[in-house]
Structures are given as structure tokens and as C-alpha cells.
N, C-alpha and C positions, 0 to 999 in steps of 0.2 A: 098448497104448493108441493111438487113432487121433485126431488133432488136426488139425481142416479149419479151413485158412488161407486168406485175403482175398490177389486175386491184386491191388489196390488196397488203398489207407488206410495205414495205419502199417505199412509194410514198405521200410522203409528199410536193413533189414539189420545195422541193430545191437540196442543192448539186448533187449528180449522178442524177436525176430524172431532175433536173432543166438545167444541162447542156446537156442531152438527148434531152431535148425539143431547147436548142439551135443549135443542131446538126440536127434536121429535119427541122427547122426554114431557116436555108443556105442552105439545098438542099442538107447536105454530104448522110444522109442517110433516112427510111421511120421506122417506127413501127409498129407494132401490136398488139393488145393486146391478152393474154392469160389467162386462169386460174391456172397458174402457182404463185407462191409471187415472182421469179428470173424473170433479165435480160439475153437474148439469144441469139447469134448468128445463124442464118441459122435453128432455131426449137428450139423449149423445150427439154430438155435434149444433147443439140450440146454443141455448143461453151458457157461457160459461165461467166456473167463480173457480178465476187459476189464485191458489194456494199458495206457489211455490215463491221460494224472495229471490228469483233470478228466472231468468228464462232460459235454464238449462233444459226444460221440458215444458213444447211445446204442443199442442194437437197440430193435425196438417190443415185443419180448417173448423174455423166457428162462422156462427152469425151474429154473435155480440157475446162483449168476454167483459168480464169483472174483475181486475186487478188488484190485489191485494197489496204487492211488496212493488216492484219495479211496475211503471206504468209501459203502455202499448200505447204509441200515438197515432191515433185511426180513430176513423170518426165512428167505429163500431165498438170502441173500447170505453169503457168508464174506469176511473177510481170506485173501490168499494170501502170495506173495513177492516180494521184488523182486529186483533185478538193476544190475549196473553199466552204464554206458555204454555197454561195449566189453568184454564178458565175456570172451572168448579173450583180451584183451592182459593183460587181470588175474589170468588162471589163468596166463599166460607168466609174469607179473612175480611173485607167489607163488611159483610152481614155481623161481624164481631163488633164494630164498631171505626169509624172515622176520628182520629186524633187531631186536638186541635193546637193550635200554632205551640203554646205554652207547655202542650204534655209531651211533644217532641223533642227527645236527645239528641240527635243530631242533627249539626245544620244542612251537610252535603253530602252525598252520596254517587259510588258506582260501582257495581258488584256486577262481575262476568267474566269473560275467560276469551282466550284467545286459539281457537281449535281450526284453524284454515289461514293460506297467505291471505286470502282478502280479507279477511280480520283483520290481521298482522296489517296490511297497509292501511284500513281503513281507520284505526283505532292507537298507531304509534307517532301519528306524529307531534305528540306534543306529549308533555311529562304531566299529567294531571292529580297526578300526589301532592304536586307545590298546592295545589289551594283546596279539592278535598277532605275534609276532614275521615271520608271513611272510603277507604278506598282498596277494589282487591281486583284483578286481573293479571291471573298464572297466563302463561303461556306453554298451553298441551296441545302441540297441532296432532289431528287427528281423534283424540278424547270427544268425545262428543258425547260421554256415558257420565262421567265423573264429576263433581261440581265442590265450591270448597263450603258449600252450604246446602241443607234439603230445602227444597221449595218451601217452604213452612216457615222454617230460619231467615230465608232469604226475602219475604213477600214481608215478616216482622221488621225487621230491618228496613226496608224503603219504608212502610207505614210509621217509622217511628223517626223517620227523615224529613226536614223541611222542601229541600231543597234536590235535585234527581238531574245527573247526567246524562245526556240524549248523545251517543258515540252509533255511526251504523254498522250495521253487521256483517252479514254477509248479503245481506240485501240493504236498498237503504233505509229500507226500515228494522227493527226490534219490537218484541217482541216486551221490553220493557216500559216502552214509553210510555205503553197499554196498563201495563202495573201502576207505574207511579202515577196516571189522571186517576184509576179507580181507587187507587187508597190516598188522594188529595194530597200525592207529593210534587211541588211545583214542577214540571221537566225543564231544564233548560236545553236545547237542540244547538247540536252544532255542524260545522261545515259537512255537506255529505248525505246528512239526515234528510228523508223525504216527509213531507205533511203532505201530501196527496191523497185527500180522502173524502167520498163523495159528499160529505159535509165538511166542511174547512172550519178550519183553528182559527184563530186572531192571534197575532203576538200580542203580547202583552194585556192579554184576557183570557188565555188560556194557557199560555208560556211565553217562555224567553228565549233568548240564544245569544251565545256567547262565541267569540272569535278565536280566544285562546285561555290559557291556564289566566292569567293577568287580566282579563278584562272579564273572564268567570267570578274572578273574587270581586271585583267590581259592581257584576252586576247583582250580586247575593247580598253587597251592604247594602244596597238601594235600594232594595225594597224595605219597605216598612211591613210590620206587625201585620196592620189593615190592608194592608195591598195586598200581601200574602194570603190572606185568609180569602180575598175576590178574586185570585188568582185562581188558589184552591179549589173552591167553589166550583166558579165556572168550569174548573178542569174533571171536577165531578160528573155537573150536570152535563158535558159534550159527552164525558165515558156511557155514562147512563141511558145516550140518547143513541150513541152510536156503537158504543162495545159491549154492553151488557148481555145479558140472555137474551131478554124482551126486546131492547133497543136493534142491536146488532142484527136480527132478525126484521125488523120491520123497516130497519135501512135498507135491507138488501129487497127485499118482498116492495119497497118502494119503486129501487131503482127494474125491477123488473117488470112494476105496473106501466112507472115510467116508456120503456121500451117496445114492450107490446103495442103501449097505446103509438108511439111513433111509426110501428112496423105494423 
């Protein structure tokens, strides 16, 4: 497979862009670059894998598009996959090891920041300090550089968590949710949050979700020990199958056998 990349726009060299490079790193597939700002399948304006978690950029025309963050409802569009932040520091911190139920300090977690109004709307309406126990979100609109933990800090922290807040971003998706299944922290999802992805989740075999700060503490007594750990699990093998190096790659390399063979 050959994927022609924007030598401008979202190429800041992490998330999409950073697991891209670990995708020609293993030999799955090669690049090219374009004067296009999009990522392409098989040419510029073919197959398209949109990046970006809002449709603030669009192309003026594809023939089938891959949607990562906000879905396109057209019968030429799929869901695809998503990605962490910083995919190499999270396959480093996996490959370190998976914590199990009993070696985890804390129960709950939600670490991030508030750098844009749709943040601010998407993420303030409810006080969610009442029920986690570890809880950080400054409010720096504009900062999009500063953070109050290094990725490293911050990836130790959710792995050393049971339990993981799903709040959305500036798209409906984050970029976290992808963190907490690869390092087996349960996510619970709440109002807002997208699961739109061309392999789909199960509640309550891959996550939860919760209505408000009081029915979150709710649902964190509820599970048991053994629940948690199938919970876990499952939330592993989805990561592995669909967000990984190898996975994430052969999702997508699917849904494009997929399409050829329809077109």
C-alpha cells in the first residue's frame, strides 16, 4: 500500500502522522509525499484517511474517505481508527508491562486540559472532582504546547489507574480513550463521546459509561475484581486489534480491500 502525505497541514509528527511513520518503519506500507495538506490512498483525491477531529478541513472532492474523529454520513464514507497522542511512547510503556487489578493505586482517573471553547463546552458541565479520585484539568485556552505532566508521567499514571474518564475533546473523540484500552485502564464514556469505529466496542465488554459525576461513582462500585480484569482484557485485545502498530494497519489495509473490491 502506498499513502501520499501533505508536506504542510497536520504534520506535526505525532499521533496520525507519528503512527504513519511507524507503519513504513515495519515494512506494512511506503509513502509519498504530495502537495496535497490530506492523507491518500492509491492518489490524491482516491481513497481518503481525514485525520483531523472536526471538519474544519475539508478536500473539494474524494471517492471514499476514512474518518477518524467526526463521522461523514455518505454512503462513500466509513469509520476507521484512532490513535494515541504519542503512539511509540505507548507501545514503549505496554511493552513495559500491563498492571493488574491489585498492583493499581488508583481507582479513577482524568488528566487533560482545557485549551479551546469547545473544550470548555464540551468538558464543563458537570463537577467531576465529586467522585474522581485523581483528577487535573487547568483551563489555558490557547496553550496547546504546555501540559501539567510529560507524556511519560502522564501514560504512568492512567496505567497505574483502574478505572479512566472518556470526556470529548474538541472532536468527539480523544485521543485518550486510545491510552487507557492499550494500558488496560477501564474507560468509562460519557455523553458526547463518539465510538464510531470500523470495528465497534460492546458496552460492558469493553467499557462503560456514565451519566454524571453520581451515577460514575456508581458505576466504579459495581464492578467487581473479575469483572474488571474481562473488562481489561477485552479492552486490550480491541486496542491490539485495532490501535496498535500491526493492528491499526491491517484495519485500515482491510477496510481499503474492503472498497476496491465494492468499486
Amino acid at each position: 500500500m502506498k499513502i501520499y502525505t501533505s508536506k504542510s497541514g497536520h504534520a506535526k509528527g505525532d499521533t496520525f502522522r507519528e503512527l504513519l511513520s511507524m507503519w513504513v518503519e515495519s515494512g506494512y506500507c511506503t509513502t509519498e509525499e504530495s502537495n496535497d495538506r490530506f492523507c491518500w490512498v492509491d492518489g490524491v483525491g482516491e481513497i481518503l484517511l481525514y485525520e483531523y477531529a472536526r471538519f474544519d478541513f475539508l478536500p473539494e472532492e474524494w471517492k471514499y474517505g476514512l474518518f477518524s474523529n467526526m463521522q461523514m454520513n455518505d454512503e462513500n464514507c466509513s469509520p476507521w481508527i484512532f490513535w494515541a497522542r504519542h503512539p511509540r511512547k505507548l507501545e514503549q510503556s505496554i511493552d513495559e508491562g500491563i498492571l493488574k487489578y491489585s498492583e493499581r493505586e488508583t481507582e479513577s482517573i482524568f488528566l487533560g486540559k482545557i485549551e479551546n471553547q469547545i473544550q470548555y463546552q464540551n468538558r464543563m458541565n458537570f463537577d467531576w472532582r465529586m467522585t474522581l479520585e485523581e483528577f487535573n484539568m487547568p483551563i489555558a485556552m490557547g496553550n496547546v504546547h504546555e501540559y501539567t505532566y510529560t507524556q511519560e508521567e502522564y501514560l504512568d499514571k492512567i496505567k497505574n489507574s483502574k478505572f479512566g474518564l472518556v470526556l470529548p475533546g474538541y472532536g468527539p473523540k480523544c485521543n485518550r480513550e486510545i491510552e487507557y484500552l492499550g494500558l488496560g485502564t477501564v474507560p468509562i464514556f460519557t455523553e458526547g463521546c463518539s465510538l464510531d469505529y470500523f470495528n465497534s466496542m460492546v458496552e460492558g465488554v469493553h467499557y462503560l459509561t456514565a451519566k454524571n459525576p453520581v451515577h460514575l461513582k456508581e458505576v466504579i462500585d459495581s464492578i467487581t475484581e473479575k469483572q474488571w480484569e474481562e473488562l481489561s482484557s477485552n479492552g486490550r485485545e480491541w486496542y491490539e486489534e485495532n490501535c496498535s502498530r500491526e493492528g491499526s494497519f491491517k484495519t485500515t489495509q482491510k477496510i481499503v480491500e474492503e472498497i476496491k473490491c465494492e468499486h
